[in-house]
C-alpha positions in Angstrom: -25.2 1.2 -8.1 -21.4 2.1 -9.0 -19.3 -1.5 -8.9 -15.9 -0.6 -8.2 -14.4 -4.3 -6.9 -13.5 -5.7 -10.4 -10.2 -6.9 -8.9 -12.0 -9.2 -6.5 -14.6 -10.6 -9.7 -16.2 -9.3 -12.8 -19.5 -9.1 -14.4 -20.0 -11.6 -17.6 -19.7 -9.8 -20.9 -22.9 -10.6 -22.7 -21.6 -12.2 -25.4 -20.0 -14.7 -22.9 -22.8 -15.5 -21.3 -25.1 -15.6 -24.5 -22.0 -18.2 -26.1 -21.7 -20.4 -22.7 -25.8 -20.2 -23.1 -25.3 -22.2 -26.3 -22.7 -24.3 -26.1 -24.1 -26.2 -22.7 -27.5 -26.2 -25.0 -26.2 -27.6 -28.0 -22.6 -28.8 -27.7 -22.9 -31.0 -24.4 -20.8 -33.8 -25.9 -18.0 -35.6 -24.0 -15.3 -34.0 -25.6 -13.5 -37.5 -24.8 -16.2 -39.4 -26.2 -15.1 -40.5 -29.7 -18.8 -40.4 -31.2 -20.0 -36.8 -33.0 -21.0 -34.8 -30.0 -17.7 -36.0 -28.7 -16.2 -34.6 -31.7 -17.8 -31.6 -31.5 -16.9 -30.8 -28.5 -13.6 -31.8 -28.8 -13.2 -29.3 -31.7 -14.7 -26.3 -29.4 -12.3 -27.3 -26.6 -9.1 -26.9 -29.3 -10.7 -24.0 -30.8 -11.3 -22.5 -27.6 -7.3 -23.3 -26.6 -5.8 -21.5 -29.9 -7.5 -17.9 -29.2 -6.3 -18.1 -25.5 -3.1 -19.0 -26.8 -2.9 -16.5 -29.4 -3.9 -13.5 -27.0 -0.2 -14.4 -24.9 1.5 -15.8 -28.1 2.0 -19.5 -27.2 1.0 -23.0 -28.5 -2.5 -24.4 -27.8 -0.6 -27.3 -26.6 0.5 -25.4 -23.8 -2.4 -24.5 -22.9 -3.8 -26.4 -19.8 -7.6 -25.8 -18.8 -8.0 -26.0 -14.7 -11.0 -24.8 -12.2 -9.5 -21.1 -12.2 -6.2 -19.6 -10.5 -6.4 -21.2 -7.4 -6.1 -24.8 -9.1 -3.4 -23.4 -11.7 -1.1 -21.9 -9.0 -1.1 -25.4 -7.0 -0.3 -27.2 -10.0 2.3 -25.2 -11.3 3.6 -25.1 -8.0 3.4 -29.0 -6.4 3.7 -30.3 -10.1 7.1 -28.4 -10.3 8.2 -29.5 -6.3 7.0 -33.0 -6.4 8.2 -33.2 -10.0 12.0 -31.9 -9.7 12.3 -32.4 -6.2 15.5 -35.1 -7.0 17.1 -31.5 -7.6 16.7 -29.9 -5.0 14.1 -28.5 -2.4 14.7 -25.0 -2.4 12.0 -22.9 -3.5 11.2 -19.2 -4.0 8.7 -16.9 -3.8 7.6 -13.1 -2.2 6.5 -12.1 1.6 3.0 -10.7 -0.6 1.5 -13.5 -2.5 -1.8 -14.5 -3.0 -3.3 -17.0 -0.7 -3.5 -19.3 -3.0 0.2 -19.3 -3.5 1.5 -18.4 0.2 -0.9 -21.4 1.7 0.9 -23.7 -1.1 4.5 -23.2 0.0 3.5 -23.8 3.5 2.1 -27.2 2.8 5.5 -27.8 1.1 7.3 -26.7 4.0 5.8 -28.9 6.4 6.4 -31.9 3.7 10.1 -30.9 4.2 10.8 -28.0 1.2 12.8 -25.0 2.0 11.0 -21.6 1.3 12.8 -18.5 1.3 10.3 -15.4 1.4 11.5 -12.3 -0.1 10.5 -9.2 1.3 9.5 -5.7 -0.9 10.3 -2.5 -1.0 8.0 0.3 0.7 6.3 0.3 -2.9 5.8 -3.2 -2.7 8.6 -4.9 -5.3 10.9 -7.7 -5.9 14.5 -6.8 -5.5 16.6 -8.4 -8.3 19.1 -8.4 -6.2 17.7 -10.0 -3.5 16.3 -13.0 -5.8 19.4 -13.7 -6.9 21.4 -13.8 -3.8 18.5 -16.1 -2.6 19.1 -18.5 -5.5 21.4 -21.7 -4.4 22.7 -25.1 -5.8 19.2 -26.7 -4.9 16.6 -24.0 -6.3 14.1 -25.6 -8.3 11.2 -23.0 -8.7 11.2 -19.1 -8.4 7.3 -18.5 -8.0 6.2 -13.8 -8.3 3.4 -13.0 -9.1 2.6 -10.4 -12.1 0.0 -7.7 -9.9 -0.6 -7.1 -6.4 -4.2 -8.5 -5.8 -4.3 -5.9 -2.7 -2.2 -3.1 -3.6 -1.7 -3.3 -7.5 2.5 -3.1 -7.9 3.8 -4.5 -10.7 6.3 -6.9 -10.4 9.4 -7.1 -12.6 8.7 -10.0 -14.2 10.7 -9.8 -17.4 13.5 -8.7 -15.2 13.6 -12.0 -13.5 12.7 -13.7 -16.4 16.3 -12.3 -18.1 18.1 -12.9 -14.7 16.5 -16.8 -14.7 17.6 -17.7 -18.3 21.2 -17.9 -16.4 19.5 -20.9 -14.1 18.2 -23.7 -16.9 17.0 -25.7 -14.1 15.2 -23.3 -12.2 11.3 -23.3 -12.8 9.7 -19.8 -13.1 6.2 -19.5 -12.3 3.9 -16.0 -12.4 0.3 -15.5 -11.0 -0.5 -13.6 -13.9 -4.7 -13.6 -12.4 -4.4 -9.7 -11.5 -2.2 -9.2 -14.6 -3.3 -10.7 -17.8 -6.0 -8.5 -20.2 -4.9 -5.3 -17.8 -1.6 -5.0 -19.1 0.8 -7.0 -21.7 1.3 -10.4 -21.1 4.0 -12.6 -23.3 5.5 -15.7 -21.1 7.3 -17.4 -23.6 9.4 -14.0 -24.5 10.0 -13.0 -21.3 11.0 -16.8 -19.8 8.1 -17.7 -18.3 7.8 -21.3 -17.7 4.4 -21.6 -15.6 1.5 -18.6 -16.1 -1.8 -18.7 -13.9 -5.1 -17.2 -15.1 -8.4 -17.0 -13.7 -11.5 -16.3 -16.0 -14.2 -14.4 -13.9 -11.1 -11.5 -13.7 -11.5 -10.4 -17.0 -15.4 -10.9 -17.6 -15.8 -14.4 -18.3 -16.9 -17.1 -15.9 -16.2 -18.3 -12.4 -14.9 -22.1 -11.9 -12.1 -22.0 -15.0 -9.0 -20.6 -15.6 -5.8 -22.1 -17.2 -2.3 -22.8 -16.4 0.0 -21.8 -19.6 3.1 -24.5 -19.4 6.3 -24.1 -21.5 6.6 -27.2 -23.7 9.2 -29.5 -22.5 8.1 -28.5 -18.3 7.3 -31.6 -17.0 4.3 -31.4 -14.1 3.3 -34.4 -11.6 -0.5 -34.4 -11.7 -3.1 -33.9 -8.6 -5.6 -35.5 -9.4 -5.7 -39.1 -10.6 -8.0 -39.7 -12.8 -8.5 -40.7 -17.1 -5.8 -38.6 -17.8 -7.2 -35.3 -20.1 -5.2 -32.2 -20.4 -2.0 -33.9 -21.7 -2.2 -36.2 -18.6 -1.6 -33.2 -16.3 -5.1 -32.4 -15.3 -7.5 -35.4 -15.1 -11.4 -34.7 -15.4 -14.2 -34.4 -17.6 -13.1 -30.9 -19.2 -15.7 -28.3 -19.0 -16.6 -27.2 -22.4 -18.8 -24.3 -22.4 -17.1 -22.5 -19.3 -13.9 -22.9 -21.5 -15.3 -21.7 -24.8 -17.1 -18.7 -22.2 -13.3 -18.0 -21.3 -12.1 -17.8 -24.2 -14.7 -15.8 -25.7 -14.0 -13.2 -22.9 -10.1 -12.9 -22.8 -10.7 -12.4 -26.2 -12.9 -9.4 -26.0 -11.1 -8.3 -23.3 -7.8 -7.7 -25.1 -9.3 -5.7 -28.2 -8.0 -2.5 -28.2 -5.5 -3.6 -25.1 -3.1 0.0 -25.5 -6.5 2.0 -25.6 -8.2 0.3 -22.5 -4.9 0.9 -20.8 -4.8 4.4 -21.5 -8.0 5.1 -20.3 -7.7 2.9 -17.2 -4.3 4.9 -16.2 -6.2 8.8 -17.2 -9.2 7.2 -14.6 -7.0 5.8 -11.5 -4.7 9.1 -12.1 -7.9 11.3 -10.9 -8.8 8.5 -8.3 -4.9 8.9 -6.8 -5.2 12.6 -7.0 -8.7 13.0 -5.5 -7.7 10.7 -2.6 -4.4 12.6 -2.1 -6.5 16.0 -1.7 -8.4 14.1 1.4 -6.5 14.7 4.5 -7.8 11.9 6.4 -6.7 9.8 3.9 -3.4 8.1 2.5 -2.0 6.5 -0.5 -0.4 3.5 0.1 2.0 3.9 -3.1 2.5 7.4 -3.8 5.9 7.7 -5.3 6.2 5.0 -7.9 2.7 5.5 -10.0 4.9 3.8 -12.8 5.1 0.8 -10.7 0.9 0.3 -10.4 -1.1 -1.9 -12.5 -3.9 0.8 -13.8 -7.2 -0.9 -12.4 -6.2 -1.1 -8.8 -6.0 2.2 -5.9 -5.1 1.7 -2.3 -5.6 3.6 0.4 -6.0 3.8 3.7 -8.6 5.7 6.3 -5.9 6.2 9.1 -7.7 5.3 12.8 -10.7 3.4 10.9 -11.3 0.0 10.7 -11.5 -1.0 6.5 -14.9 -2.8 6.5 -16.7 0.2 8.2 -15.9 2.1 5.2 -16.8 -0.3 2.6 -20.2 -1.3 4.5 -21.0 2.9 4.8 -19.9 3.1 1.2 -22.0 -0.1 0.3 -24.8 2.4 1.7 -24.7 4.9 -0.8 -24.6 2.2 -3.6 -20.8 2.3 -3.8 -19.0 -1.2 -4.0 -14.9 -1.4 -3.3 -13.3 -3.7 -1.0 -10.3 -4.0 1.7 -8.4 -6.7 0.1 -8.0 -9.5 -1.4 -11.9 -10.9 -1.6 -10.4 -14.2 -0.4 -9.3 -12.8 2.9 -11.6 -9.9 3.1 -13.2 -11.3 5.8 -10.3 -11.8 8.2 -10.1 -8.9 11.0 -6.2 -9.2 11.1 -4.1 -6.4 9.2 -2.9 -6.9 6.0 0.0 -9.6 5.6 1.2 -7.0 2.4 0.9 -3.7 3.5 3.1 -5.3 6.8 5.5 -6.6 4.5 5.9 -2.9 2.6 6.9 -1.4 6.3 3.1 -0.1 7.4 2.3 0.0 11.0 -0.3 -2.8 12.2 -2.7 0.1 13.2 -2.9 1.2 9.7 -2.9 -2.0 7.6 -6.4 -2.7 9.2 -7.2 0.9 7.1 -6.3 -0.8 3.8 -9.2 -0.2 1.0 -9.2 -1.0 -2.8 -10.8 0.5 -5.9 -10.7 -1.2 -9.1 -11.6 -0.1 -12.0 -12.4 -1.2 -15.5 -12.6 0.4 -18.6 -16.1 0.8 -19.0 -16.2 3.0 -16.0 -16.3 6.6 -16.9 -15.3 10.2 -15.5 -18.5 10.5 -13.8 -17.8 7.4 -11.9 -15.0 8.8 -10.3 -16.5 11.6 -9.6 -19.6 10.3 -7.7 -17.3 8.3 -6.3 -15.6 10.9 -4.7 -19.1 12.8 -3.8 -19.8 9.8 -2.0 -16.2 9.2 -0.6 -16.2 12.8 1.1 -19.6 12.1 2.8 -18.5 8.8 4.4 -14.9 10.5 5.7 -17.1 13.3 7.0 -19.4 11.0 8.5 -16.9 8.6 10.0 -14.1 11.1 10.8 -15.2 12.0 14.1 -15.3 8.2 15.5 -11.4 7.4 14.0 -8.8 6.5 16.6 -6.8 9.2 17.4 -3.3 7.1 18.9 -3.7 5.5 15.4 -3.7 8.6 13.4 -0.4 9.6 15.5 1.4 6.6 15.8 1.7 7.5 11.9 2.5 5.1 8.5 5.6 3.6 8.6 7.4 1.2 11.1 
């Protein structure tokens, strides 16, 4: 079995799931409680906050612990809207955002917030320019996320950052769940206000994540409740899933510059073996500086997505066609649309990702197996598709 969908979730270091083992075994105190399990696990929970805040340089007070990125991103988002709305009720974001940031701002828009959408270039980026003509009196809260779930493009997120330190009252948030242990990650430096993480997307475990806010950002709460996490986040925190989190971000950023290294020399030979396919197409191919290094997209031009990954799935081979959250859907990808592809061809859209335990010989029986499915499947593509071409 060759796993090559680490974009969509990742398996559990075992040392994560040796430490979560542990703690829910011997450290199942209320960390609210005031007695010495309490205690206890009060201590874990802080501990646990301080090496997640020291891998992206911040305060353990601005640390916020949540259910994982989909939780985050709606409380950075609502907290900042419902928060500052006596501001305004203008708010920003990108035409290729995760679901669980595109699905937010339309709830806000149907409670009466403006959104304006901003739209990419064929590589699938911001235009500075574009942001700040789209900033106004009543902009309250820029939201970009860090990596394409679906495509992998870097977003220029220090960029904005620079261009937002000329707007004190504008909120800047970053989906940072595709971003943070692949590459460098410093919001405070580069004026983040509002990060989002998710756990199970750099080995640790499903159900937490954690929502970095800037001291001094001021977020109305979701839940109601007893009031932990500084009053932001009400519920009883879950203590071994956080220490399992922090356990794996950890591990994941030792030797950071070296993992990235090897992640770009593997996706380099994916790009180029995929090239050298003629039935198939990069979706980036002229900005390679531009692509987060664990994520390749393609497309099978005149073939529908899933019947590549379930032939692939055959031969033991795991990838996916998007996002896992909307892999399901049969209509064509909302990002590759928004970076100019026809319709036809963003139903073609596949992803590899990668991590840095996979090796050479991955990618190369990855491409054995890759060959045999486009020879297999070639015959039965849709020719008007394969004419009709790439771009709009």
């Amino acid at each position: 079995m060759l796993y090559m969908d680490y974009a969509a979730t990742s398996p559990l270091y075992d040392e994560v799931i040796d430490t979560i083992a542990e703690v829910m075994k011997s450290h199942y105190g209320n960390p609210s409680s005031i007695h010495r399990l309490g205690v206890e696990a009060e201590k874990l929970l802080q501990s646990a906050k301080e090496v997640i805040a020291s891998a992206i340089d911040v305060a353990a007070s601005e640390i916020i612990c949540t259910s994982g990125g989909t939780e985050s991103n709606n409380l950075a988002i609502k907290g900042v809207a419902y928060n500052y709305q006596q501001r305004g009720k203008h708010l920003i974001t990108t035409q290729i955002e995760h679901a669980s940031v595109k699905e937010v701002f339309a709830e806000l828009e149907r409670e009466g917030f403006r959104v304006t959408y901003l739209p990419v270039s064929k590589t699938g980026r911001v235009r500075l320019e574009e942001l700040q003509a789209a900033i106004c009196e009543d902009t309250i809260l820029v939201s970009v996320m860090y990596v394409n779930n679906e495509v992998g493009t870097i977003q220029p997120i220090q960029e904005i950052g620079r261009l937002l330190a000329g707007y004190p009252k504008i909120m800047f948030h970053v989906d940072a769940v595709q971003g943070i242990a692949k590459l460098p990650l410093l919001p405070k430096a580069w004026g983040i206000d509002l990060c989002s993480a998710s756990a199970h997307k750099f080995r640790g475990p499903k159900g937490v994540g954690f929502l970095y806010r800037r001291a001094g950002v001021q977020l109305k709460p979701l839940l109601a409740g007893g009031g932990q996490e500084y009053g932001v986040r009400s519920g009883t925190e879950n203590v071994p899933l956080i220490v399992g989190m922090a356990k794996a971000l950890r591990m994941s950023m030792d030797n950071q510059a070296t993992k990235m290294t090897h992640k770009y020399k593997l996706s380099e030979q994916l790009r180029a073996g995929i090239a050298a396919i003629p039935e198939l197409g990069l979706t980036v191919s002229d900005a390679e500086q531009e692509l987060s290094p664990h994520i390749v997209h393609f497309a099978f031009a005149g073939m529908k997505a899933e019947v590549v990954v379930h032939a692939l799935e055959q031969k033991g081979i795991f990838i996916s066609t998007r996002s896992a959250c909307t892999s399901g859907e049969s209509e064509p990808s909302e990002v590759m649309l928004a970076m100019g592809i026809s319709r036809d061809l963003a139903s073609s859209g596949l992803r590899v990702s990668i991590s840095d335990e996979h090796r050479m010989q991955d990618i190369e029986l990855f491409f054995r197996s890759l060959q045999e499915v486009v020879q297999e499947l070639a015959p039965m593509r849709n020719p008007s598709v394969i004419q009709r071409g790439k771009r709009r």
